[in-house]
C-alpha positions as CSV (number, residue, x, y, z in Angstrom):
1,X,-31.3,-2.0,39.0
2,X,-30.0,-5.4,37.8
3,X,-28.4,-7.6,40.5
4,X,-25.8,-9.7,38.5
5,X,-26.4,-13.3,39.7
6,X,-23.9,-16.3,40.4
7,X,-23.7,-19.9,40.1
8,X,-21.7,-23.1,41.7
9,X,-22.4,-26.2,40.2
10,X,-21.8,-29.1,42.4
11,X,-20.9,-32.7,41.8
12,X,-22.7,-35.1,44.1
13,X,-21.3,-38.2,43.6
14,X,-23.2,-41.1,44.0
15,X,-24.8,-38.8,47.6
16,X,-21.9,-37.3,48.2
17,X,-21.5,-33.7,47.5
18,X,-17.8,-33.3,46.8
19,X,-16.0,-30.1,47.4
20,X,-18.0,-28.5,49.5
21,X,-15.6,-26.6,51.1
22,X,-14.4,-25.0,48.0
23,X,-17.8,-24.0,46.4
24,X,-18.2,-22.5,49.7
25,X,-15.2,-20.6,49.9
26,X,-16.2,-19.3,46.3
27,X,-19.0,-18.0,47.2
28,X,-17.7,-16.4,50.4
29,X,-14.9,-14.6,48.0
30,X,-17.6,-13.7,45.8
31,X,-20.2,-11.9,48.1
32,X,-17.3,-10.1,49.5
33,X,-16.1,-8.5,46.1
34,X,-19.3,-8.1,45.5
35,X,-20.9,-6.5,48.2
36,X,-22.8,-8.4,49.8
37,X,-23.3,-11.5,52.1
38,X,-24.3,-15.1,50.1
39,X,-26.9,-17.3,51.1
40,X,-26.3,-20.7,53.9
41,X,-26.4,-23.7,51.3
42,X,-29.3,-26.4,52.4
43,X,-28.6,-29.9,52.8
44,X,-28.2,-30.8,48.6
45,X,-28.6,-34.4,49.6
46,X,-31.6,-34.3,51.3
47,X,-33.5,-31.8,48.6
48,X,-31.8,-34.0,45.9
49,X,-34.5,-35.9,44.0
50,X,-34.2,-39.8,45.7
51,X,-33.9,-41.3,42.1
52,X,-30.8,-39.4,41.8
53,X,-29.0,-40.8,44.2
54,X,-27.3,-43.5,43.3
55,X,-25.6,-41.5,40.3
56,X,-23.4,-38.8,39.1
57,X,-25.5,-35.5,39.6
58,X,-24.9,-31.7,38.5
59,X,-26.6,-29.6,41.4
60,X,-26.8,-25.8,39.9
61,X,-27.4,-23.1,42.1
62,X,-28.2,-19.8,41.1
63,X,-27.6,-17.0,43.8
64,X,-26.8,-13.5,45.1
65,X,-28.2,-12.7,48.9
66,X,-30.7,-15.6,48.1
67,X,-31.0,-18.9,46.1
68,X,-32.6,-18.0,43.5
69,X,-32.8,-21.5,42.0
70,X,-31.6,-24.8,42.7
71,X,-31.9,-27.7,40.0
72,X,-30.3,-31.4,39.8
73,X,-29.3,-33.1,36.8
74,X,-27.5,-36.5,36.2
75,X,-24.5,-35.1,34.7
76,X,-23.4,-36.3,31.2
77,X,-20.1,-35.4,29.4
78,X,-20.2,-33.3,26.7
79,X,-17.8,-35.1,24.3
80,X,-14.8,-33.1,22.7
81,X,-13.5,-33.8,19.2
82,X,-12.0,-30.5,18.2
83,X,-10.2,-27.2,19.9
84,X,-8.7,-24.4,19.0
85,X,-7.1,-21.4,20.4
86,X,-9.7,-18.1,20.7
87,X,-8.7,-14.5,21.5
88,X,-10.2,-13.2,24.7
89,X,-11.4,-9.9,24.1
90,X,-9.4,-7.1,25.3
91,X,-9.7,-6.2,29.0
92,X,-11.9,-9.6,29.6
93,X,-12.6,-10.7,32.9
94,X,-14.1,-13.1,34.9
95,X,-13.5,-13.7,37.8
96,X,-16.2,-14.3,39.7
97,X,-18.5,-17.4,38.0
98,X,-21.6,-15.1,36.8
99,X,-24.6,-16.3,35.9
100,X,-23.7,-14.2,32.3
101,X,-21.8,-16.1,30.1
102,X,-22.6,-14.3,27.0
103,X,-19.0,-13.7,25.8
104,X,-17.6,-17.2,26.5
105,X,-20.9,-19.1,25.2
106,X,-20.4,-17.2,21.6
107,X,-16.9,-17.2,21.8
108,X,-17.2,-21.2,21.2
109,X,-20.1,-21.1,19.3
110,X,-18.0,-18.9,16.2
111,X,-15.1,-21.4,16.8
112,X,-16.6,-24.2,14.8
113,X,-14.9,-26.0,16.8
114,X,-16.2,-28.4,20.1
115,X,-14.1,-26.4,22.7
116,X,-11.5,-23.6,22.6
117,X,-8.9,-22.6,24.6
118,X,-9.0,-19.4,25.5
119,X,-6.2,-16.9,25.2
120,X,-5.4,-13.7,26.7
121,X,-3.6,-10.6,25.7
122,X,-0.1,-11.5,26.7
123,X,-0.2,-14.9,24.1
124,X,-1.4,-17.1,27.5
125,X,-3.7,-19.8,28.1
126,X,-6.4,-19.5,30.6
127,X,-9.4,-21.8,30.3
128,X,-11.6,-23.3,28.2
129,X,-15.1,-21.6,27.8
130,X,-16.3,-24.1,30.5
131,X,-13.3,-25.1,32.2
132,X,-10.2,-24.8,34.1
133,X,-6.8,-26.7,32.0
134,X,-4.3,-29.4,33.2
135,X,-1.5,-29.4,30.6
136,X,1.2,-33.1,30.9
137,X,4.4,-32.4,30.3
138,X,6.8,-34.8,30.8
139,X,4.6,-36.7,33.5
140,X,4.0,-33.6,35.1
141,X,0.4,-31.6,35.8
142,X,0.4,-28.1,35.1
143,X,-2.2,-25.1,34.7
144,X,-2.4,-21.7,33.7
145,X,-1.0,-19.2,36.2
146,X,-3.6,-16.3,35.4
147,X,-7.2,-18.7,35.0
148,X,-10.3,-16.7,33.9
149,X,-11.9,-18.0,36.9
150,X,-10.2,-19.9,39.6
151,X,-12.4,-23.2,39.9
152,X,-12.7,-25.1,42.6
153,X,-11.6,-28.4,41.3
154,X,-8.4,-26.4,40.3
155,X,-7.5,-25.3,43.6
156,X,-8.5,-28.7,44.9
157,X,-5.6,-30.3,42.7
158,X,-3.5,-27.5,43.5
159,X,-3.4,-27.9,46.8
160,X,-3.0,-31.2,46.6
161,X,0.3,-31.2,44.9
162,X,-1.2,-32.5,41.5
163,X,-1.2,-29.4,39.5
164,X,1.4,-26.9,39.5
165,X,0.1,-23.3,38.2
166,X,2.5,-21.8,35.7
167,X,2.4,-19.5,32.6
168,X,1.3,-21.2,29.6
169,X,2.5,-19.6,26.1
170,X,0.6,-20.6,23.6
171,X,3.7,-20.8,21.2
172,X,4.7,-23.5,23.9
173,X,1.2,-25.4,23.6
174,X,3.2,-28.8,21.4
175,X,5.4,-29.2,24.2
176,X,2.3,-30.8,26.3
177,X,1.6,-34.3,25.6
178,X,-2.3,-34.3,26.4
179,X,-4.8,-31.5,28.0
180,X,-7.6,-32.1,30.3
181,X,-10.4,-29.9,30.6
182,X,-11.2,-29.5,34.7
183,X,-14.1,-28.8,36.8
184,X,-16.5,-29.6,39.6
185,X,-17.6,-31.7,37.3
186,X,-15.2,-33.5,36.0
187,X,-11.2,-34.2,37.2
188,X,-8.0,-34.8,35.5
């Protein structure tokens, strides 16, 4: 039997492994749903590859009941020049971040386009293939209500007052001013 795997990608920032608490939490929620109890992270820091350290590093973790792998990477932006809106398939979840990303890696590959913003069956946004959404409107942050997957930089900025989940139509898309694509990895 196949054991679906998982993943949190970290940003340690300059040493500092920042939201913790919420990669934690993620993987807590996950193991429960999923039946069965995730692995103790180590100390990132101190595994961490010493020329890394004075940097901006992706840590990837790949897990279930064990780490399967752990890998560090200074983290580069992937630069985006074009989006467009892409149907999610019917009845397409995920909701837990799975180590599959088959349908959300081709999904932006037929695009043609850099990024795409993902839409579900009622006409809303979601996410981007990679990332959570922060929409401006009239000096205001706001993100989709129903996300794919609830990242943890999302919920960060939620509860910090920044970002304010609401329904998204895409109809209503040219009434926000600029879009940020959000993550671990990268903020608002």
């Amino acid at each position: 039997m196949i054991k679906e795997l998982f993943i949190e990608s970290i940003r340690i920032f300059f040493g500092v492994p920042q939201l913790l608490h919420y990669h934690i939490q993620r993987m807590d929620r996950t193991g429960l749903a999923k039946g069965f109890i995730p692995p103790c992270l180590p100390d990132l820091v101190q595994i961490m590859p010493k020329e890394l350290g004075q940097k901006v590093v992706k840590c990837r973790i790949l897990y279930r009941e064990e780490i399967e792998e752990i890998s560090f990477a200074e983290y580069s932006y992937r630069p985006i020049r074009s989006v467009v809106p892409v149907r999610l398939p019917a009845g397409y979840t995920y909701s837990y971040k799975s180590a599959d990303r088959r349908v959300l890696d081709e999904l932006r590959a037929q695009s043609g386009a850099d990024e795409v913003l993902l839409v579900n069956d009622d006409g809303l946004l979601t996410d981007s293939s990679f990332s959570n959404l922060a929409l401006l409107q009239d000096g205001k942050w706001y993100t989709p209500l129903t996300p794919l997957l609830e990242g943890v930089r999302r919920a960060y900025l939620i509860d910090q007052g920044f970002l304010t989940p609401r329904d998204i139509p895409l109809s209503e898309l040219k009434q926000y001013s600029l879009i940020r694509f959000i993550n671990a990895m990268r903020s608002v």
